[in-house]
C-alpha positions, 0 to 999 in steps of 0.5 A: 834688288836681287832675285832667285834662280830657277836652282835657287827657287827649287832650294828654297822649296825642298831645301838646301842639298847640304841639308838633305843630305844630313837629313839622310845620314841622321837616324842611322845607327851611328849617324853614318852611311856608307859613301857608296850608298850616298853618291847616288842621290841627286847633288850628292857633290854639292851637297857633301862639299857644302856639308864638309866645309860647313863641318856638318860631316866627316869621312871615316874610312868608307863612312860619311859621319854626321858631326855635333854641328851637323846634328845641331842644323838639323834643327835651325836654319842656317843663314843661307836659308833665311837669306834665300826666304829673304830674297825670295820676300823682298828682294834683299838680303845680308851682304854676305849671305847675298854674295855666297848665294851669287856665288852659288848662283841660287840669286841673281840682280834683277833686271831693272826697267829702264826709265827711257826706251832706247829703240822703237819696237813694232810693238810699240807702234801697234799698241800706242805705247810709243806715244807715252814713252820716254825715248833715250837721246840718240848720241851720233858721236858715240862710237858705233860697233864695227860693222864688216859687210860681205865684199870681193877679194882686193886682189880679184878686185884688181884684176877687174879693174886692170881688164876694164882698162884694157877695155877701155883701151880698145882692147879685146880679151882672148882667152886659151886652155890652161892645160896647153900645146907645147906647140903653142906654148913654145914652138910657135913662139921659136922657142927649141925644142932643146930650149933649157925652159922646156926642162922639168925645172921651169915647166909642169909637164902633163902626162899624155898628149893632145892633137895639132889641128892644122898640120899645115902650121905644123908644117911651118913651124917646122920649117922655121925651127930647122931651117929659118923657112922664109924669114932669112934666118938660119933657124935652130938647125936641129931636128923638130920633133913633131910628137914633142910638140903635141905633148901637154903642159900647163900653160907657162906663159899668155903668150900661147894665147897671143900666138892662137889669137894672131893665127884666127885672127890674121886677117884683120887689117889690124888688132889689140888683144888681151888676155889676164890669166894663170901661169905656172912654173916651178920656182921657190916660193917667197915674198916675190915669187909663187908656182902659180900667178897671173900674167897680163899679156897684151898685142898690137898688130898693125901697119907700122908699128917699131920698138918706140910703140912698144916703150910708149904703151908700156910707159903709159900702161904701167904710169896710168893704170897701175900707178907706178910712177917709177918705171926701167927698161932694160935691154933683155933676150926672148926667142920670141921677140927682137928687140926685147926689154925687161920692164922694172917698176920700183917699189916702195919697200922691195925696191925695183921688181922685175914684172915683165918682158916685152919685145916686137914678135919676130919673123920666125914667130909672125911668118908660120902664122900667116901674119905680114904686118909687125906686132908688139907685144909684152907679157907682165907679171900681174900678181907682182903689180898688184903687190904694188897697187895694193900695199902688199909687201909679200906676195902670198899675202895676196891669196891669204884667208886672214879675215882681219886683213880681208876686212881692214882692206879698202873697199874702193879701188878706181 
């Protein structure tokens, strides 16, 4: 059963624009008229295509001609209007004349009531009609349409997960300024102040300076760096400089915030710190490595602790919370830290992927920030330990706005 459009209901009273527009051209000395004086007339393009192919009319030079055919359908009507009165009547028309008028769309198949009612409505249930109706078989293995509700970041889920841990490890978070101290960020940490990561290479320098709170710590820090102070050792024996040391930096590693926490809180009897935050350092960017990634950064003070605490947390840390059953130590150098490892985790596509470093905090460190018990500590790179975690073959993948791997991403993570 077929019925009119709204365009097919307006043709079928004021007939078809091919037809109007033979009717305007007929009576004319000539039976011609001008194209400029025809465009104007509302469907002027229908009703000359229409016209044309039905060979009603023909152009001569600026002229639109009516035909013989043309003059003859002036007085019969086509079989496009009887298939329009037709559909208008019962419905139905000739299988051609119905696929032109489709193809026109002056018809349309009409809209059949279904014998079985597939979905309750309220209307339904304040009339009554429900009680009546025949309601479809509900099928519970046909396939149902995907459905992608709002859900985190996998990667912001993770790090979540990984403070939680940290948590429940008795650990406490600590947090420090992104824009920092190179005081903090190097000097505390024995790093010099010729030191080749403090070149614009490995560090982004912030324009201006900041001020050093206590000039006391200043002052051992100083002493350190020029002449090793209390520790025993001999220092770097060159000038500290005390304007290099407030100039700013954005923060290259967690550590700065393990160095301002272990000077507020020095006095404890002992601590476990976290912090999981952004650093950032200038490098080339690919699969393993961005200017700007997460750090996981971790401290225990307290009496007795030796390089065998070190391993043994790290072990655990990476076996339990991450899920890396493959971990390396590798022997490694930090101006902050003797002795010092690399750690390693293996991964399954990109093999072993260096992911952080660790070490006991030395004299030179621990001294200038009134600290007298030994402390371990270990800076990991976060954003890498996710890739495993997660699946994730390139890093960058991990700060993707791909909305198809946002949604096929698992939802749960323990």
């Amino acid at each position: 059963m077929y019925e009119l459009t709204p365009e097919g209901r307006e043709y079928l009273e004021n007939g078809l624009p091919e037809k109007r527009l033979i009717r305007k051209i007929h009576g004319i000395l000539g039976n011609k008229k001008k194209v400029r004086d025809l465009v104007s007339m509302p469907g002027f393009s229908i009703a000359f295509s229409w016209a044309r192919k039905n060979g009603w009319v023909e152009v001569e030079g600026e002229y639109v001609k009516l035909t013989e055919a043309g003059k003859r359908a002036l007085g019969e009507k086509t079989e496009i209007e009887k298939a329009l009165e037709s559909v208008a009547a019962s419905g139905e028309a000739p299988k051609e004349a119905l696929r032109v008028l489709v193809s026109r769309g002056l018809v349309k198949r009409k809209a059949e009531v279904p014998d079985e009612i597939a979905q309750l409505t309220p209307e339904m249930l304040l009339t009554g009609a429900w009680k009546k109706a025949k309601f479809k078989k509900y099928d519970v293995k046909a396939p149902a349409p995907a459905v992608y509700p709002g859900k985190r970041h996998p990667y912001s889920r993770f790090i979540d997960m990984i403070k939680r841990k940290f948590v429940a490890m008795g650990f406490e978070e600590a947090k420090s300024p992104i824009v920092e101290l190179e005081l903090w960020n190097f000097d505390v940490l024995f790093q010099a102040q010729n030191h080749p990561a403090r070149e614009v290479h490995d560090t982004f320098f912030v324009e201006g300076s900041g001020t050093i709170p206590d000039r006391s710590l200043s002052e051992r820090v100083k002493n350190v760096h020029e002449t090793g102070w209390i520790t025993g050792s001999s220092g770097w024996g060159c000038r500290w400089d005390y304007r290099r040391a407030a100039s700013l930096v954005l923060r290259s590693q967690t550590t700065a915030a393990s160095a301002r926490y272990l000077y507020e809180n020095r006095e404890r009897p002992e601590l476990k710190m976290f912090c999981i935050d952004r650093v950032f350092r200038p490098d080339v960017v690919d699969r393993t490595h961005l200017i700007e990634f997460h750090q996981a950064e971790g401290i225990v003070m307290a009496d007795g602790l030796n390089f065998r605490h070190l391993l043994g947390v790290l072990k655990d840390f990476s076996e339990r919370v991450v899920n890396c059953e493959k971990v390396r130590f590798v022997p490694s150098y930090y101006p902050f830290t003797e002795p010092s490892v690399d750690l390693y985790v293996r991964h399954p596509e990109l093999g072993w992927i260096e992911v952080g470093g660790a070490g006991l905090f030395r004299p030179e460190v621990l001294a200038p920030l009134k600290v007298k018990k030994p402390v371990i500590a270990w800076g990991l790179g976060l954003t890498r330990l996710a890739m495993i975690y997660l699946g994730v073959n390139d890093v960058r993948d991990l700060f993707s706005r791909d909305i198809d791997w946002l949604r096929r991403k698992e939802v749960c993570l323990l």
